[in-house]
N, CA, C and O atoms as CSV, one atom per row, in Angstrom:
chain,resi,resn,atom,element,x,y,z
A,1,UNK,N,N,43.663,-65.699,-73.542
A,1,UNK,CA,C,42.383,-66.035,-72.973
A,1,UNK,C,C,42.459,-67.432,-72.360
A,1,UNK,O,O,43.130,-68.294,-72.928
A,2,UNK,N,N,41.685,-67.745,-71.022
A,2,UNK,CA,C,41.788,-68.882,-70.505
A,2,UNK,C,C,40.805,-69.883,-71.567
A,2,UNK,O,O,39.904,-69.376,-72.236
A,3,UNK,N,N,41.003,-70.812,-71.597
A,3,UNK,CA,C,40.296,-71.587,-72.549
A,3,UNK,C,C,39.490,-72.475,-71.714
A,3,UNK,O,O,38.687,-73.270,-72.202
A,4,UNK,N,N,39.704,-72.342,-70.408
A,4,UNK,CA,C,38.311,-73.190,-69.306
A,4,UNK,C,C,38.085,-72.377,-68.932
A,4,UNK,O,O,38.308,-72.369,-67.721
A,5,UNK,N,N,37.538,-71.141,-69.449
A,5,UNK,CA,C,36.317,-70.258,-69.229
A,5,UNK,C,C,35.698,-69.957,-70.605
A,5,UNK,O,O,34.605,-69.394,-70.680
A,6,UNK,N,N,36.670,-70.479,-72.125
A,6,UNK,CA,C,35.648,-70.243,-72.937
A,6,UNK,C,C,34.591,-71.411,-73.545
A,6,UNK,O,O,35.207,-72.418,-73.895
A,7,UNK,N,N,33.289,-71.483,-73.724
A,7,UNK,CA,C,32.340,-72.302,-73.786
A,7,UNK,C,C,31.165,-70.958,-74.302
A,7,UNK,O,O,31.252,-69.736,-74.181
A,8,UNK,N,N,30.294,-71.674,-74.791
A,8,UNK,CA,C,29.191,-70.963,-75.471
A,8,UNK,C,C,28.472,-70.183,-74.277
A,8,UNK,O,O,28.152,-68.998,-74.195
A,9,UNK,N,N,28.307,-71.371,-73.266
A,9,UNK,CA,C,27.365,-70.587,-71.947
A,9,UNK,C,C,27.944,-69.412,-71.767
A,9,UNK,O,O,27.320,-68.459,-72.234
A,10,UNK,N,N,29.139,-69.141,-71.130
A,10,UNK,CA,C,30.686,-67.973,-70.662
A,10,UNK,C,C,30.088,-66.991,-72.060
A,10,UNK,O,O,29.326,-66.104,-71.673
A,11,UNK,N,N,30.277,-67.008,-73.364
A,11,UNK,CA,C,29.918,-66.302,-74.690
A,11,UNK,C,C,28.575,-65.785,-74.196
A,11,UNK,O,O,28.507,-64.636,-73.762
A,12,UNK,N,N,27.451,-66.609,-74.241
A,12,UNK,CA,C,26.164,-65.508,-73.981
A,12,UNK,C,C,26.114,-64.802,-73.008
A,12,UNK,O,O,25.531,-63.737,-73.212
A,13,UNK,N,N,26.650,-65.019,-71.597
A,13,UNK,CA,C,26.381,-64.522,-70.402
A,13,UNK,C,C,27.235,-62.843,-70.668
A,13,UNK,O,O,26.738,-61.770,-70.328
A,14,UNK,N,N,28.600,-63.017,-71.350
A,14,UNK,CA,C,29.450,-61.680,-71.809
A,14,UNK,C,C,28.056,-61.006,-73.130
A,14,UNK,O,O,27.282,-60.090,-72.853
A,15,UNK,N,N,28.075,-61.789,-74.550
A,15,UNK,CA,C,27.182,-60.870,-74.767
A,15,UNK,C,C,26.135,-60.416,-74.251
A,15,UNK,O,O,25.746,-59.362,-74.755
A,16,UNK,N,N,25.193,-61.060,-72.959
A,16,UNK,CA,C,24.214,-60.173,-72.262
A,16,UNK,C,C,24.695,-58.809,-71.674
A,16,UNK,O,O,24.319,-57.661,-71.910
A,17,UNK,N,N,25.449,-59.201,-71.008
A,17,UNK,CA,C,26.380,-57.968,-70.513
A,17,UNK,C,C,26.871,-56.733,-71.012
A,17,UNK,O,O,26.633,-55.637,-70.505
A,18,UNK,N,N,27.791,-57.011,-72.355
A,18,UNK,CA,C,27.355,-56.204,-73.770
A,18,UNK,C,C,25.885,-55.515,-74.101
A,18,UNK,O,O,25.916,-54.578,-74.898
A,19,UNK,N,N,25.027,-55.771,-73.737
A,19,UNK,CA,C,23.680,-55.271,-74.073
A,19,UNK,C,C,23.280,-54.122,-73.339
A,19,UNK,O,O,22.761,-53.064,-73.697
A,20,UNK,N,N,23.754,-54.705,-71.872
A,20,UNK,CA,C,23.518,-53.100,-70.965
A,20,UNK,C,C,23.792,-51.573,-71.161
A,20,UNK,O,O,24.528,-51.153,-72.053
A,21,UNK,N,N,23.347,-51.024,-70.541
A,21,UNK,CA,C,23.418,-49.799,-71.219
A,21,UNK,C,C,23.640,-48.863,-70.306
A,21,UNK,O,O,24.538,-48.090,-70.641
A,22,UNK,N,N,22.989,-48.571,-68.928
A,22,UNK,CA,C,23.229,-47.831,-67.656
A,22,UNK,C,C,23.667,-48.507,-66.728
A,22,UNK,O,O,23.999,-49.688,-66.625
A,23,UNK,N,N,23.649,-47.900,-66.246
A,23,UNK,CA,C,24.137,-48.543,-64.210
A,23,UNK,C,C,23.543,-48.953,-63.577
A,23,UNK,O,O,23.815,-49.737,-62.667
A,24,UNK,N,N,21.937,-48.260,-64.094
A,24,UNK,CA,C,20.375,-48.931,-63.585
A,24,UNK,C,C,20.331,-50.235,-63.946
A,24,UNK,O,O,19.856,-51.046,-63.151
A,25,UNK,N,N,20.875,-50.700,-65.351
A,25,UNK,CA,C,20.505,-51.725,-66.171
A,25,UNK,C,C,21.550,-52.623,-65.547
A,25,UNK,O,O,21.196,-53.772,-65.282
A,26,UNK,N,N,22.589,-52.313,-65.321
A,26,UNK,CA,C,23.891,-53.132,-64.504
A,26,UNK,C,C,23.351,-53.813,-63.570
A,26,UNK,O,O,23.175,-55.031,-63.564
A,27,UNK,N,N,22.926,-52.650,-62.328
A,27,UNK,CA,C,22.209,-53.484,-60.871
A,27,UNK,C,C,21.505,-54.008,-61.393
A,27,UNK,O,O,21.895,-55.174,-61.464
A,28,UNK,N,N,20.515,-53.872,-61.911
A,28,UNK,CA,C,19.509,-55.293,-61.751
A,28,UNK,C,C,19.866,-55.907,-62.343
A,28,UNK,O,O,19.687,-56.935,-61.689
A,29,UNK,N,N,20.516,-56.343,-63.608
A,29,UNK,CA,C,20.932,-57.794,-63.816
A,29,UNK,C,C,21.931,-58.634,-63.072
A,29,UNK,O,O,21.842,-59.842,-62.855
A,30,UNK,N,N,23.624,-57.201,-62.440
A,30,UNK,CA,C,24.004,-57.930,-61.614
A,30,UNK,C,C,23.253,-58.877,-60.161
A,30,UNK,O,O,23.537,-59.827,-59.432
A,31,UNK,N,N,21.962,-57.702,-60.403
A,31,UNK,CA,C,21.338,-58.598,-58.614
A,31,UNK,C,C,20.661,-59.507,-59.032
A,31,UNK,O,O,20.414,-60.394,-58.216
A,32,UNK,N,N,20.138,-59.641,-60.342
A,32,UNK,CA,C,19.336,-60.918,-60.764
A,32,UNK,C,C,20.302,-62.207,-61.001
A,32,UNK,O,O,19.694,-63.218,-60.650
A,33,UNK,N,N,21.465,-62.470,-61.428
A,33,UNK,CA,C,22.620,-62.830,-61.707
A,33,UNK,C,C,23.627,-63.731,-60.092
A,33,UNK,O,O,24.200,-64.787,-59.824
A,34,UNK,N,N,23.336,-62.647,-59.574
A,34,UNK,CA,C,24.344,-62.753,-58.558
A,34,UNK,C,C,23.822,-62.376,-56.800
A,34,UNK,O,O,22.818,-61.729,-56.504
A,35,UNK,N,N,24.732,-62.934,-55.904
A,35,UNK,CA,C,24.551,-62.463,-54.590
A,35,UNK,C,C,25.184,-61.055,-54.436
A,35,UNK,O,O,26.081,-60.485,-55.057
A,36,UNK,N,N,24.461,-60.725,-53.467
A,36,UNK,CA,C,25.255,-59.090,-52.802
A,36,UNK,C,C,26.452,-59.238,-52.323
A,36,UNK,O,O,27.055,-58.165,-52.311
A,37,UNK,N,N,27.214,-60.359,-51.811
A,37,UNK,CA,C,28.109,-60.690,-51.450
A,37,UNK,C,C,29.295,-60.796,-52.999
A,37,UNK,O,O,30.234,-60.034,-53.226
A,38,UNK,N,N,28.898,-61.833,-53.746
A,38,UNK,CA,C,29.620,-61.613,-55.082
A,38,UNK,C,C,29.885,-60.455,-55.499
A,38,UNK,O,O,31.036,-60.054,-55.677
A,39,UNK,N,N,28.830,-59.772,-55.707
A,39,UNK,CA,C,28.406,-58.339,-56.506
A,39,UNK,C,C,29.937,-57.695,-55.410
A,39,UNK,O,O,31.071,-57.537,-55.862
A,40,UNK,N,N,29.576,-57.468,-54.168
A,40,UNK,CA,C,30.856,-56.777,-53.192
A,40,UNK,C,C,31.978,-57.218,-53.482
A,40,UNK,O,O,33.002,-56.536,-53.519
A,41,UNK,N,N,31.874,-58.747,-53.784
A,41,UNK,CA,C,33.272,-59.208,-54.126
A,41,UNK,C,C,33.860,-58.606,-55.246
A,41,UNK,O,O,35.020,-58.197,-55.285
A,42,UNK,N,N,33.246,-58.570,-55.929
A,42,UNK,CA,C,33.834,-58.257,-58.017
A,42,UNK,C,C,33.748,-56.795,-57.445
A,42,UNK,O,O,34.943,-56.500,-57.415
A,43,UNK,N,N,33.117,-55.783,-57.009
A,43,UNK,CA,C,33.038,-54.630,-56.809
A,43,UNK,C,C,35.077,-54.372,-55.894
A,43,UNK,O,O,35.908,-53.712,-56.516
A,44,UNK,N,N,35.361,-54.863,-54.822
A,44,UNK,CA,C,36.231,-54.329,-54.136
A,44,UNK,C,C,37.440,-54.748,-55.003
A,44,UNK,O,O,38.315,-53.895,-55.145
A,45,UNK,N,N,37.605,-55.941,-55.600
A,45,UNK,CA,C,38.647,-56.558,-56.736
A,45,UNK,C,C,38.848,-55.223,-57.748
A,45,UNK,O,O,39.847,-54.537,-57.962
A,46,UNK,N,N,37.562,-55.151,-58.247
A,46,UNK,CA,C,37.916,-53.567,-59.348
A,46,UNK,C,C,38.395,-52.411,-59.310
A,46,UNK,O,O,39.005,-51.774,-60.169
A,47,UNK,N,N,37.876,-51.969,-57.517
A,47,UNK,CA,C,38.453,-50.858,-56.678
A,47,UNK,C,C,40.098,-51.067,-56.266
A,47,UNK,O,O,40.882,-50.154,-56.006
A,48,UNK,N,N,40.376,-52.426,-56.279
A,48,UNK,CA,C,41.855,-52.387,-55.421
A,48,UNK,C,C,42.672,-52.286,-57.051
A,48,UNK,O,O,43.571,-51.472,-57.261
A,49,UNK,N,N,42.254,-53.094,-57.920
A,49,UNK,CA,C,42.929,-53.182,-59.217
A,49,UNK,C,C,43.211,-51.289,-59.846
A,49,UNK,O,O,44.273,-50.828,-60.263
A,50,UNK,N,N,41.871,-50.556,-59.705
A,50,UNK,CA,C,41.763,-49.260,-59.775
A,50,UNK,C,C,43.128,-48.268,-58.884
A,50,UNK,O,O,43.978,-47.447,-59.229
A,51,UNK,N,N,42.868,-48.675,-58.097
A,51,UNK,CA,C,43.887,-47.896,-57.111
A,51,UNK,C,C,45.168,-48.491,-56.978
A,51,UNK,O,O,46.014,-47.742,-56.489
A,52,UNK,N,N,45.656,-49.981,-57.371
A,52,UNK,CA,C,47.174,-50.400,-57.716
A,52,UNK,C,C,47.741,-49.729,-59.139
A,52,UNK,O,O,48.948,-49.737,-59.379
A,53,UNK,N,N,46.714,-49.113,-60.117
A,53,UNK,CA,C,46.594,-48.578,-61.075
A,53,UNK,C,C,47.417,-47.031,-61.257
A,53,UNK,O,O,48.324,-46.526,-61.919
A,54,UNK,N,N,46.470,-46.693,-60.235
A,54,UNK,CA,C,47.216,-45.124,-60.024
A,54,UNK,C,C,48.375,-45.120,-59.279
A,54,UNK,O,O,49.067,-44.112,-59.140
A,55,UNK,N,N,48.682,-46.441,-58.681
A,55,UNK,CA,C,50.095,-45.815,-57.603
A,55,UNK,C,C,49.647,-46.323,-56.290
A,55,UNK,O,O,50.551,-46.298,-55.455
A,56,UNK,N,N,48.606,-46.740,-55.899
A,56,UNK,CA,C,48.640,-46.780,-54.315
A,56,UNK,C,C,49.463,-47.901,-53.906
A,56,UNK,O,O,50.025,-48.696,-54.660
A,57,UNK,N,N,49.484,-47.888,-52.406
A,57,UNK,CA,C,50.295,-48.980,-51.535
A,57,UNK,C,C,49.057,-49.730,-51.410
A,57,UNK,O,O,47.902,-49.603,-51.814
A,58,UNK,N,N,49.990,-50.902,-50.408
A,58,UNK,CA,C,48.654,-51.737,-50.640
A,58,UNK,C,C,48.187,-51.321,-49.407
A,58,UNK,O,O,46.962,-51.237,-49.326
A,59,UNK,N,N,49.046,-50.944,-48.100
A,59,UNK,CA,C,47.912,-50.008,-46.668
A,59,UNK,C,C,46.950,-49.484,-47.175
A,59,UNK,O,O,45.829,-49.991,-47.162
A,60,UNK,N,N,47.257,-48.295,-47.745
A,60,UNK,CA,C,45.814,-47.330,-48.299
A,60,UNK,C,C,44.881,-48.483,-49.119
A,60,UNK,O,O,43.677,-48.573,-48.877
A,61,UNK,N,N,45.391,-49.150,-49.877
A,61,UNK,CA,C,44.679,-50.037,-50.321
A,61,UNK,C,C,43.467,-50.558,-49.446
A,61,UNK,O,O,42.254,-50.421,-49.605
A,62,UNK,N,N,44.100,-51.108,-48.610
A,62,UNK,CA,C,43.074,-51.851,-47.225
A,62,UNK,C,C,42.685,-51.237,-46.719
A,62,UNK,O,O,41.513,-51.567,-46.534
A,63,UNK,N,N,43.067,-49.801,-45.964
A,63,UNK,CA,C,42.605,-49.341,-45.619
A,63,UNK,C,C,41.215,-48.606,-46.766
A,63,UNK,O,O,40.068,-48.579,-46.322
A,64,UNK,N,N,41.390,-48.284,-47.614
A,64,UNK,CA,C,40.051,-47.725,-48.450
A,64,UNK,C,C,38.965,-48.790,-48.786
A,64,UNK,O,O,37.767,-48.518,-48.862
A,65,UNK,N,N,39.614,-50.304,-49.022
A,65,UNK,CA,C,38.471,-51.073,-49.441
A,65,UNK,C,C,38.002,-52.314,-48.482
A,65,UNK,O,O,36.915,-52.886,-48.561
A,66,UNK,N,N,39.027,-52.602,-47.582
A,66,UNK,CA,C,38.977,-53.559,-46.653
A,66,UNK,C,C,39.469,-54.680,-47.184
A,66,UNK,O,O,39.363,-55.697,-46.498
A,67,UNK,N,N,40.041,-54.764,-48.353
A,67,UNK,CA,C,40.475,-55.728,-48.866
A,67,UNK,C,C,42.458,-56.475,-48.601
A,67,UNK,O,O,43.530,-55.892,-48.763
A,68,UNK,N,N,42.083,-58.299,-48.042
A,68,UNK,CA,C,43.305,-58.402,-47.359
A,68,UNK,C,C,44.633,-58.452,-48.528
A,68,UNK,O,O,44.330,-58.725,-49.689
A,69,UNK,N,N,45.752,-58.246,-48.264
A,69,UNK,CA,C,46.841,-57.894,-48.376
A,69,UNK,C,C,46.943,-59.262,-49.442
A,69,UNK,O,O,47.545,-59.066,-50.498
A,70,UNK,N,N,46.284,-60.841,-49.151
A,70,UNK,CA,C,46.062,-61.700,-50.128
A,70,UNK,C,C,45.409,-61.375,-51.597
A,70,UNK,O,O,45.702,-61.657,-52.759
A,71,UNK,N,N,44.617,-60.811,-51.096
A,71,UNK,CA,C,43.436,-60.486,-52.470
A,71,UNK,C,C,44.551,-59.171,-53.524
A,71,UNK,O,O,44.928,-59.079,-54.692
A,72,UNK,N,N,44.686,-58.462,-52.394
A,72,UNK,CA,C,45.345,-57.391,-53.135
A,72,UNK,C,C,46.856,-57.555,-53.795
A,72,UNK,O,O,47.570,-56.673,-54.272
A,73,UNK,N,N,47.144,-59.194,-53.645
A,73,UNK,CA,C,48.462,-59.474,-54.203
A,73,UNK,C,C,47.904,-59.974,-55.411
A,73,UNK,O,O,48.411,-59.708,-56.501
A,74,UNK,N,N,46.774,-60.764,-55.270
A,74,UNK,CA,C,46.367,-61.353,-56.573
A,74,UNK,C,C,45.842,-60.516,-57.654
A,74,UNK,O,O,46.071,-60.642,-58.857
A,75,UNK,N,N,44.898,-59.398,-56.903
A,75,UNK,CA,C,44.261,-58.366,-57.994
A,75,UNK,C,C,45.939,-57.962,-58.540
A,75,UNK,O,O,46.085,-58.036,-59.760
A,76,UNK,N,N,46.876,-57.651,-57.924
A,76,UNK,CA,C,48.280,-57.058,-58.619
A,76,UNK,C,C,49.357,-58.144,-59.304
A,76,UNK,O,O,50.456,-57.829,-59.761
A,77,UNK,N,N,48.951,-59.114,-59.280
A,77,UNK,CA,C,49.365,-60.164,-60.314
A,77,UNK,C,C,48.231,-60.174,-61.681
A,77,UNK,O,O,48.634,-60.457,-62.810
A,78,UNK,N,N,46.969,-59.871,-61.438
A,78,UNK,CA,C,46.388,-60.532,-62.895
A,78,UNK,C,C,46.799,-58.920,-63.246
A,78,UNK,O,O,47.047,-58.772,-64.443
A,79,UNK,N,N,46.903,-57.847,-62.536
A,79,UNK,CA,C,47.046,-56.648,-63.369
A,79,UNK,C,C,48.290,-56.610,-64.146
A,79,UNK,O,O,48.226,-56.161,-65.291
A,80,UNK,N,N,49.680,-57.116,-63.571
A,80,UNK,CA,C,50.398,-57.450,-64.448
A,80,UNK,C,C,50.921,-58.412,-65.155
A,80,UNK,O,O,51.881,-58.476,-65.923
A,81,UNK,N,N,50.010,-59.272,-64.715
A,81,UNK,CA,C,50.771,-60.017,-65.700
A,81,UNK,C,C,49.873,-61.223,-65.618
A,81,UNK,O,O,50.216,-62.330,-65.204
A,82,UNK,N,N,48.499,-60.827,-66.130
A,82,UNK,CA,C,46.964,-61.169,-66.514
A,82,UNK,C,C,46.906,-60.955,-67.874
A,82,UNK,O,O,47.647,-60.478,-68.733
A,83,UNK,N,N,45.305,-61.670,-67.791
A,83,UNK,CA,C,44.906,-61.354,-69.762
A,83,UNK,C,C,44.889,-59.513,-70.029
A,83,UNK,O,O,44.444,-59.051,-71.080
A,84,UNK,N,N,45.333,-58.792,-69.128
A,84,UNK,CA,C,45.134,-57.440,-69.542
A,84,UNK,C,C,43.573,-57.266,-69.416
A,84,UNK,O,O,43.245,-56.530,-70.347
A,85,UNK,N,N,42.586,-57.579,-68.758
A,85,UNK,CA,C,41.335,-57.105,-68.937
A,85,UNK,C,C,41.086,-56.236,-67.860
A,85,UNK,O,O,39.871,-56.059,-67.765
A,86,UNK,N,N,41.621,-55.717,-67.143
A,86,UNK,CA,C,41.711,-54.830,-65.827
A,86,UNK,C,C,42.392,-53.435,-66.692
A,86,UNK,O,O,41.854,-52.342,-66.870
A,87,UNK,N,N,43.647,-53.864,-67.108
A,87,UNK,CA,C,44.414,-52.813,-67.864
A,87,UNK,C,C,43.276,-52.267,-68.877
A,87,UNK,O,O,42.580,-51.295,-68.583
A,88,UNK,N,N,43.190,-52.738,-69.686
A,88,UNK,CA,C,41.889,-52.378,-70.882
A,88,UNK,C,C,41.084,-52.184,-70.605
A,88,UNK,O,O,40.588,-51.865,-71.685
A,89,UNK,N,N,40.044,-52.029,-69.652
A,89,UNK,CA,C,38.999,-51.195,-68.637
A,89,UNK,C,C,39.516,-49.575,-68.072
A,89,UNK,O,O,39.082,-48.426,-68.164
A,90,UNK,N,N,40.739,-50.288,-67.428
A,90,UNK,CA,C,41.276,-49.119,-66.525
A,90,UNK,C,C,41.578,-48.065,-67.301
A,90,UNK,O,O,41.203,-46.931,-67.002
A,91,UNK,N,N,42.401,-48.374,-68.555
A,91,UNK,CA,C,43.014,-47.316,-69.171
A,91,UNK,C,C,42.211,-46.624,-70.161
A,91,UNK,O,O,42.693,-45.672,-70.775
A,92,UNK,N,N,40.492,-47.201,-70.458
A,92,UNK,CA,C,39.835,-46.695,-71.028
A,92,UNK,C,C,38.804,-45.978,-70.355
A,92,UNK,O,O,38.004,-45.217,-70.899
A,93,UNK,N,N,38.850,-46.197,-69.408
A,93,UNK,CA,C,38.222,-45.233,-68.308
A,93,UNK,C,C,39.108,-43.529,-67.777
A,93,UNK,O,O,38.742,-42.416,-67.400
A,94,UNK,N,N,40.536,-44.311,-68.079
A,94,UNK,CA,C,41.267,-42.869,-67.822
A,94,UNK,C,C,41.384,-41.948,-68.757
A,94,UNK,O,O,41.642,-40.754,-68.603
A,95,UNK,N,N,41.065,-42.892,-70.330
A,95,UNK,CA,C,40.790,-41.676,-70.956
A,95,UNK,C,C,40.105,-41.014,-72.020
A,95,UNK,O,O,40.262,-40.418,-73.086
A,96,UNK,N,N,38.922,-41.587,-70.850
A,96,UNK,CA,C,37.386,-41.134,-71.199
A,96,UNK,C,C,37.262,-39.808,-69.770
A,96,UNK,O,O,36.303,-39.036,-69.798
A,97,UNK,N,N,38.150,-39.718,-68.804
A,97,UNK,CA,C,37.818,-39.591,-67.800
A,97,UNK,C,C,39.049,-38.121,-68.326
A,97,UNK,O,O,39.131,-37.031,-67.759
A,98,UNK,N,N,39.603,-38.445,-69.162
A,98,UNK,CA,C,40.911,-37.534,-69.429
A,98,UNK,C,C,39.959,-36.304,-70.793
A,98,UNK,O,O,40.201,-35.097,-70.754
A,99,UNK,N,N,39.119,-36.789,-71.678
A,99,UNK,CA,C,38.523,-36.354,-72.470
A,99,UNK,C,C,36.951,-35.475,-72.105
A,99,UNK,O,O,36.279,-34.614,-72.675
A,100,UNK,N,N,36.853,-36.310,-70.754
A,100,UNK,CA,C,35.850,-35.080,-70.348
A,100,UNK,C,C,36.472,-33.782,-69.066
A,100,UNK,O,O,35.758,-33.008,-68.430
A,101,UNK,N,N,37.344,-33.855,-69.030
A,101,UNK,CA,C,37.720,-32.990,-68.476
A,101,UNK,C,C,38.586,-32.168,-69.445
A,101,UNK,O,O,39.604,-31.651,-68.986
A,102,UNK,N,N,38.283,-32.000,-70.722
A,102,UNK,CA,C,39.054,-31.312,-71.702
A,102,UNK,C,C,37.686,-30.437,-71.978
A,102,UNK,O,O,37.794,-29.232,-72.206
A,103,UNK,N,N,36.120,-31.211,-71.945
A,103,UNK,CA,C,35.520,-30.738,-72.402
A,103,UNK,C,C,34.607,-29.184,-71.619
A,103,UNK,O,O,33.782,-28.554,-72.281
């Protein structure tokens, strides 16, 4: 964990976040929180991290999110060889995503 991001403020703002519950509840705090521009930003970072995940190049990459060949080197550095918080999202999404398609 970076230790100049941990502070009490950084702690409540994650447990608020923790509290949410839908996607409804997501947008509006992300839009209360944040610009539409941010919100796009953290949104296309998750999408390129998502799709370096499964295998893509980084073309399709850009080409699907518009995101430059810079960004998409960095989203593929913290993915490997980051605090793992992309990995630990990603891979719990695949298999939640793996468990409903069993069902």
């Amino acid at each position: 964990m970076n230790q100049k991001l941990k502070n009490e403020m950084t702690d409540h703002l994650f447990e608020a976040i923790l509290e949410l519950k839908t996607i409804e509840e997501c947008y509006n705090f992300f839009e209360d929180l944040c610009t539409v521009k941010e919100i796009q930003e953290l949104s296309q970072r998750f999408e390129v991290a998502k799709l370096l995940f499964e295998g893509a190049k980084y073309s399709e990459i850009t080409q699907k999110t518009g995101a430059s060949p810079a960004t998409i080197s960095r989203v593929n550095r913290c993915l490997n060889y980051g605090a793992d918080g992309y990995r630990t999202v990603l891979e719990r999404i695949k298999e939640k995503t793996r468990l409903d398609e069993q069902k």
